[in-house]
LOMAR-771717 format. One line per field, with one value per residue (C-alpha): residue number from 1; residue in three letters; chain; z, x, y. Coordinates in nm, 2 decimals, padded with zeros to 4 digits. Layout:
resi <- NUM;... .
resn <- ALA;... .
chain <- A;... .
z <- Z;... .
x <- X;... .
y <- Y;... .
This chain:
resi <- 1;2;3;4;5;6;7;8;9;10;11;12;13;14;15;16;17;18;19;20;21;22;23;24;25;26;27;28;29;30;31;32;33;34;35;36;37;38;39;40;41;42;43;44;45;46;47;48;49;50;51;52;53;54;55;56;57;58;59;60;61;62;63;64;65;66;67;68;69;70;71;72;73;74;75;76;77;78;79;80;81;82;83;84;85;86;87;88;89;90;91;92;93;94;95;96;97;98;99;100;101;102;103;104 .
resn <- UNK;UNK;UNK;UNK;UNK;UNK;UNK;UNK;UNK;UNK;UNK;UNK;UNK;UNK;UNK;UNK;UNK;UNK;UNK;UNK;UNK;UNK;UNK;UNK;UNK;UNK;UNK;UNK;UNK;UNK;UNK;UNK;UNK;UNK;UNK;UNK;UNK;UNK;UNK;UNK;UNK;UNK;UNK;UNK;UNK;UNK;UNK;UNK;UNK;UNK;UNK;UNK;UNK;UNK;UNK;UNK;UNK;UNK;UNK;UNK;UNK;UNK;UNK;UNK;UNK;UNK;UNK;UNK;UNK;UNK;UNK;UNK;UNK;UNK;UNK;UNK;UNK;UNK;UNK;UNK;UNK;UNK;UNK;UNK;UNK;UNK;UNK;UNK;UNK;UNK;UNK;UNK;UNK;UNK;UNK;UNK;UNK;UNK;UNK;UNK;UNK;UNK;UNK;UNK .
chain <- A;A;A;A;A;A;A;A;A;A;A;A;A;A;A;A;A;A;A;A;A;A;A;A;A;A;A;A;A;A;A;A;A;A;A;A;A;A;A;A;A;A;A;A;A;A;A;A;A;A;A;A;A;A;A;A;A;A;A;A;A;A;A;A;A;A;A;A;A;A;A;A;A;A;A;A;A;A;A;A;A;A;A;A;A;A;A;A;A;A;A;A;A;A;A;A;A;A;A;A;A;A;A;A .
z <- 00.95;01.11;01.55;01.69;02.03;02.30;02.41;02.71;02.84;02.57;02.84;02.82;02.42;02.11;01.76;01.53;01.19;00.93;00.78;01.08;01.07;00.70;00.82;01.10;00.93;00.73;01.03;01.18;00.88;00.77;00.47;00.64;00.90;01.21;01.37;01.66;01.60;01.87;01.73;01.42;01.39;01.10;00.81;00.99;01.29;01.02;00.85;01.19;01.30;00.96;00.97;01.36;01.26;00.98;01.26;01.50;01.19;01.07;01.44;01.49;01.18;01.30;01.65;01.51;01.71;01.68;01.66;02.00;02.13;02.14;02.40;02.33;02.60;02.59;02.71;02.98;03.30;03.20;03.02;03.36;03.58;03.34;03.34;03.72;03.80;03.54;03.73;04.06;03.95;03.80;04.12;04.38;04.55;04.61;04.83;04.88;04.80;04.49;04.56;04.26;04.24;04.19;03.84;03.60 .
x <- -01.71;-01.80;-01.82;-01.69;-01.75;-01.48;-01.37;-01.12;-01.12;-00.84;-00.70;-01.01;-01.02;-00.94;-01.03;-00.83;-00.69;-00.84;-00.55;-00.41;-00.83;-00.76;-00.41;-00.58;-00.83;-00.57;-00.44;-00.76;-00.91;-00.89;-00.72;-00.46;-00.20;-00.43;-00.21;00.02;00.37;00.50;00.43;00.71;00.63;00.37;00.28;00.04;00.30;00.52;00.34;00.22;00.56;00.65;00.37;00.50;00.81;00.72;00.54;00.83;01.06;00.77;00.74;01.09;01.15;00.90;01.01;01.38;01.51;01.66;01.39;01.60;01.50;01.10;00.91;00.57;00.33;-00.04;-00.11;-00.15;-00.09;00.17;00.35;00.28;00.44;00.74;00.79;00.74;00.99;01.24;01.29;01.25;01.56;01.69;01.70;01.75;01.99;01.82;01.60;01.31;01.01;00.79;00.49;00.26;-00.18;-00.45;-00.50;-00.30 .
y <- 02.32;01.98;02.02;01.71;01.62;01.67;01.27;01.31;00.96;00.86;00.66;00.40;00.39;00.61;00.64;00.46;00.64;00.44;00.31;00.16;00.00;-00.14;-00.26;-00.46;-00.57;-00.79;-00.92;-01.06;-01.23;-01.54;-01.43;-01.24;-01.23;-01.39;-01.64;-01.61;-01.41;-01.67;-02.01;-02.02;-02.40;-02.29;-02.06;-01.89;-01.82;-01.69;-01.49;-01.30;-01.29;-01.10;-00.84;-00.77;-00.69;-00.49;-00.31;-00.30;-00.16;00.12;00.23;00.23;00.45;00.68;00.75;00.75;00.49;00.06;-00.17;-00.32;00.01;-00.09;-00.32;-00.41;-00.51;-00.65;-00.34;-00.01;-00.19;-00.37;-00.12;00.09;-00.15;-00.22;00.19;00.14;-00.11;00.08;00.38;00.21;00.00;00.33;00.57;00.28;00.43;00.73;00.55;00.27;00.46;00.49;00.76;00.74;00.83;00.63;00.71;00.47 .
């Protein structure tokens, strides 16, 4: 039996299963799938954009929802506030407040 260590700040950084590492690792050479999803005016752009939505469609099909459904963001703060403003927008007329913590 092999005794990992207990890691609870999962909120900081997490180990990655390795085949999302090989999957990456196609992405980010030169190789592979390293351009930017957002500039379709070239190969490179194209070929991101394709390995993106692949993503978007494996996710989708994994959390059994549209691929409409899904939002990315760049990351945990921005995903926060998005959540934020969401419900804020949601319950408005239940009032004007938002009461939250200090920990994101």
């Amino acid at each position: 039996v092999i005794k990992l260590p207990i890691y609870l700040d999962h909120a900081s950084t997490t180990p990655v299963d390795p085949r999302v590492v090989n999957r990456m690792q196609e992405c980010l050479s030169l190789e592979g799938n390293f351009g930017n999803p957002a500039s379709r005016s070239h190969e490179f752009g194209w070929k991101a954009d394709e390995a993106v939505e692949e993503a978007r469609t494996n996710v989708a099909k994994l959390v059994n929802c549209d691929v409409r459904e899904l939002v990315w963001t760049s990351g945990a703060t921005e995903a926060d506030n998005l959540a934020l403003k969401g419900a804020a927008r949601f319950y408005k007329k239940k009032g004007n407040h938002i009461i939250t913590s200090k920990i994101e």
